[in-house]
PADOBA-557653 format. One record per residue (C-alpha): residue in three letters; x, y negated, z negated. Coordinates in steps of 0.02 Angstrom, whole numbers, plus 50000, padded with zeros to 5 digits. Layout:
AlaXYZ/...
# end
This chain:
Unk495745097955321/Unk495825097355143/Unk496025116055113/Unk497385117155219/Unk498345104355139/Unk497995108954984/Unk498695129055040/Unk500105120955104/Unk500685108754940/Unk500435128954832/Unk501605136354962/Unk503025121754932/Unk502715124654744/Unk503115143854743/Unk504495142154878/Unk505315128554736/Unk504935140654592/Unk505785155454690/Unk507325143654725/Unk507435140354538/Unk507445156854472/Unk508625161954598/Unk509695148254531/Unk509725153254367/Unk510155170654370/Unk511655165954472/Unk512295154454357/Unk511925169054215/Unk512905182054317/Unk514695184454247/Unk516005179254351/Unk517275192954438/Unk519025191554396/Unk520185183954563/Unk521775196254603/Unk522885189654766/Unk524225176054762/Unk524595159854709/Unk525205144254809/Unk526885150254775/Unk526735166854856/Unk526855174554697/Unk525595188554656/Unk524225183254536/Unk522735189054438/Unk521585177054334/Unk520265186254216/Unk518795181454154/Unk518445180553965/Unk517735198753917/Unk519135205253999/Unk520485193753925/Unk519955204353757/Unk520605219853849/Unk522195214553839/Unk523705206853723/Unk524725191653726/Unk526365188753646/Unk527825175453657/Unk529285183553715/Unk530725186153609/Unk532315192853555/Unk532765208653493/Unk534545216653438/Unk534935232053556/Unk536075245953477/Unk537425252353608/Unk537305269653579/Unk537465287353666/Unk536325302753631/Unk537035320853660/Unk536725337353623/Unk537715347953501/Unk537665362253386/Unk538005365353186/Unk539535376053156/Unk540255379752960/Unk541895385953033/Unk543425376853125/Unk543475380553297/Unk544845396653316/Unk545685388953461/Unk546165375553351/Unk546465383753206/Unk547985393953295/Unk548735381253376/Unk548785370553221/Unk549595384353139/Unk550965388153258/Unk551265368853252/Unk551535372653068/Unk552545385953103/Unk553625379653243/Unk554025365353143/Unk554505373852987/Unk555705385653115/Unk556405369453184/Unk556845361953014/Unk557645377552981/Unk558795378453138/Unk558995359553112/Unk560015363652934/Unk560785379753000/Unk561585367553158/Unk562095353553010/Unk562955367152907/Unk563935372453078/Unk564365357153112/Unk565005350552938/Unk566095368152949/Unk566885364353087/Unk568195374953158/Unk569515371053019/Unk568445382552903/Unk568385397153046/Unk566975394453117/Unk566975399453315/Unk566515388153439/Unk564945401653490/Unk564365402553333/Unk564265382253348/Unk563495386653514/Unk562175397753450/Unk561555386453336/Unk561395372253457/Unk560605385053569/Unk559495390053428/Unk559155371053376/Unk558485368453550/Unk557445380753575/Unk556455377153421/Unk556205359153465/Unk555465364353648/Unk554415375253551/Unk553895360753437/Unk553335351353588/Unk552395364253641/Unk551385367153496/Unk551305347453470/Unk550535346553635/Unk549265361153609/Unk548565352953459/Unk548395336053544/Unk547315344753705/Unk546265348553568/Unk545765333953500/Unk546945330353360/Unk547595312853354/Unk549455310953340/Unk549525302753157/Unk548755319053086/Unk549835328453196/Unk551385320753116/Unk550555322552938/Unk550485340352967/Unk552215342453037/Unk552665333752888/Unk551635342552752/Unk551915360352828/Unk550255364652815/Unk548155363652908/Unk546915349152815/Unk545365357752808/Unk543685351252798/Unk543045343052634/Unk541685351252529/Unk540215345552573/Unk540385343252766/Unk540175352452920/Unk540545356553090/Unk539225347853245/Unk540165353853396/Unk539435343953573/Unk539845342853752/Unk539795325453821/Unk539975319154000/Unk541425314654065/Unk541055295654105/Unk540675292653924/Unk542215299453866/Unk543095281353859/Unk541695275453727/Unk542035286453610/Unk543535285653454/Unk543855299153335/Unk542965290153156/Unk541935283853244/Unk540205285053158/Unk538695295853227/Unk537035302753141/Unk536385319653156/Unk534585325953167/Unk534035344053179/Unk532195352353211/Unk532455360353019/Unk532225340752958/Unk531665329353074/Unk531315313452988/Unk532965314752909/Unk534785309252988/Unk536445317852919/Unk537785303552933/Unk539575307452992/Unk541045304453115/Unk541915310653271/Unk543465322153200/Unk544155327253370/Unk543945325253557/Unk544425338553677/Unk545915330953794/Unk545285341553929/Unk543685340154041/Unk542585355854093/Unk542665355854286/Unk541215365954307/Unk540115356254211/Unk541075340154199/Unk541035337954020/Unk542215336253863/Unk542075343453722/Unk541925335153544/Unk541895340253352/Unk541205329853238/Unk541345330653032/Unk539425328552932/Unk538995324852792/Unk538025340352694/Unk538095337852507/Unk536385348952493/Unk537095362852604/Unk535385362552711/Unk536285366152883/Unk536565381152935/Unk537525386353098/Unk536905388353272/Unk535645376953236/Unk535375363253383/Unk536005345353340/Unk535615329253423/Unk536885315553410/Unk536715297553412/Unk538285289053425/Unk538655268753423/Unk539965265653525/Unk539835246753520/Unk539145233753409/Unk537475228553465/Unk536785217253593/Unk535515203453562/Unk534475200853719/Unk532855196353786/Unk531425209253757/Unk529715215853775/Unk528595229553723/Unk528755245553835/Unk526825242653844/Unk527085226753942/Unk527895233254088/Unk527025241954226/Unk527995252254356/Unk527435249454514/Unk527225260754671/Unk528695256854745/Unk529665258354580/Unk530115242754528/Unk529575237254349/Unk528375222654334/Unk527555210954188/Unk526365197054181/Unk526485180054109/Unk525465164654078/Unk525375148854034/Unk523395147454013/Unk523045162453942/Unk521985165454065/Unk522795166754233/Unk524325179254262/Unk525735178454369/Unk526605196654385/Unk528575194754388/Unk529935209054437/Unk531055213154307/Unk532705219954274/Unk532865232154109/Unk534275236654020/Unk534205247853858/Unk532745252953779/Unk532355254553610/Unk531085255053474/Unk529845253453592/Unk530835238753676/Unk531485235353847/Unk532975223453848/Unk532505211854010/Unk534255206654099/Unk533235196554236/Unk531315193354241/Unk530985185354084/Unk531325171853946/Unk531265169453779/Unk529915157853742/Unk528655162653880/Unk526775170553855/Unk526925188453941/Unk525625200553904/Unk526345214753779/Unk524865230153804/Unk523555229753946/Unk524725225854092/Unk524385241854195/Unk522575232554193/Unk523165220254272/Unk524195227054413/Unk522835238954431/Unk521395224254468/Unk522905215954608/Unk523255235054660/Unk521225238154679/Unk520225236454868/Unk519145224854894/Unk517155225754849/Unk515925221354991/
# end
């Protein structure tokens, strides 16, 4: 009787020891990180504390967006020929209608008291006319090609073609046609090549093509640079970067914050805890620097993680272990 029991109390004893070390290497284990939603619906991850160091969190801020436009261009030393004959029979068709302009006077002041013949009064009026038709004409071929009319009228006025300042050069680009209302002639634009590419060459839209490409829907654009070393040379390929507006101060995150998701929309994660995540849609705008500007998703002031967040939506994205 006493054996027994005394089997029995040994067997309670290693059962309780069992139970205890059970117990303890539970409560050692680290805890898995939870990925579903949250009582609002809204999908949520919360992580545990090694893998809290795997990512980076930031307070969301501003950030000031330039409004530009990039194209594609090429370096040319020489004015475009097109241009360079029409401005020239501008010059010329306005010198010819000065000249029939005096020659019509002279008739005129005549009269016929001092023999002159009503044709020859005729002639000149004829002659008078044609040249300003022809004036038009080359008034309006110089203005499909870019050229504003105040330098038109300077040149009608000086009787001869401005040429380009020492120094400068020729970027010749094709932009699309839907941009065309952002862009001015001075406005400014920098310049970067493959010869030098950490450097920019500053300079400004000259001219813009008053016609549109209809085969490849684009206009056509000359722009003056600035080239005091004389270290372009032509045919070499040009990227522009224009500003067509001042720029835009908006809410913004790291391009390392956002995740794009399967079904293409573009996601973040915030927090208030820094230790559970809520994942928000968002709505970008220009990017820059490394920036997105967010139009809808975010505020300034909130925690959002800033590098990391594909880990996230790839632990909510991830099956489930058995």
């Amino acid at each position: 009787m006493r054996f027994s029991t005394v089997i029995a109390f040994s067997l309670l004893i290693a059962a309780a020891a069992l139970s205890g070390c059970g117990k303890s290497e539970v409560a050692n284990a680290p805890a898995e990180s939870n990925a579903g939603t949250n009582a609002q619906g809204e999908a949520a991850v919360e992580l545990t504390t090694n893998q809290i160091k795997a990512i980076k969190i930031e307070e969301v801020g501003t950030y000031s967006f330039p409004v530009e436009r990039e194209t594609v261009g090429s370096v040319s030393f020489e004015e475009d020929l097109a241009i360079v004959q029409a401005e020239s029979t501008l010059v010329s068709a306005a010198a010819t209608f000065n000249s029939t302009e005096k020659e019509l006077e002279r008739v005129r002041s005549l009269g016929e008291t001092n023999g002159i013949a009503p044709r020859e009064l005729e002639q000149a009026t004829a002659d008078h006319q044609t040249a300003a038709a022809a004036l038009r004409a080359a008034r309006e071929a110089v203005r499909v090609l870019g050229k504003p009319d105040a330098e038109i009228d300077q040149m009608v006025a000086d009787g001869k073609i401005e040429s380009a300042s020492a120094g400068k050069r020729w970027v010749t680009a094709n932009v699309i046609e839907s941009d065309v209302p952002l862009f001015q002639v001075g406005q400014a634009l920098e310049v970067r090549v493959m010869a030098y590419p950490d450097r920019f060459f500053g300079g400004k839209i000259s001219r813009i093509y008053a016609v549109v490409d209809p085969n490849i829907h684009r206009t056509a654009m000359r722009c003056e640079v600035d080239d005091s070393k004389d270290e372009l040379r032509p045919g070499m390929l040009a990227n522009l970067v224009i500003r067509v507006r001042e720029p835009v101060d908006a809410t913004a995150i790291p391009t390392t914050g956002v995740v794009r998701e399967d079904d293409g929309t573009m996601t973040a994660w915030v927090t208030t805890d820094r230790h559970r995540f809520v994942q928000r849609k968002l709505k970008l705008g220009l990017q820059k620097d490394g920036r997105y500007q967010v139009l809808d998703g975010l505020r300034p002031g909130e925690m959002a993680v800033t590098e990391g967040a594909v880990f996230l939506s790839n632990l909510l994205n991830a099956p489930p272990s058995d």
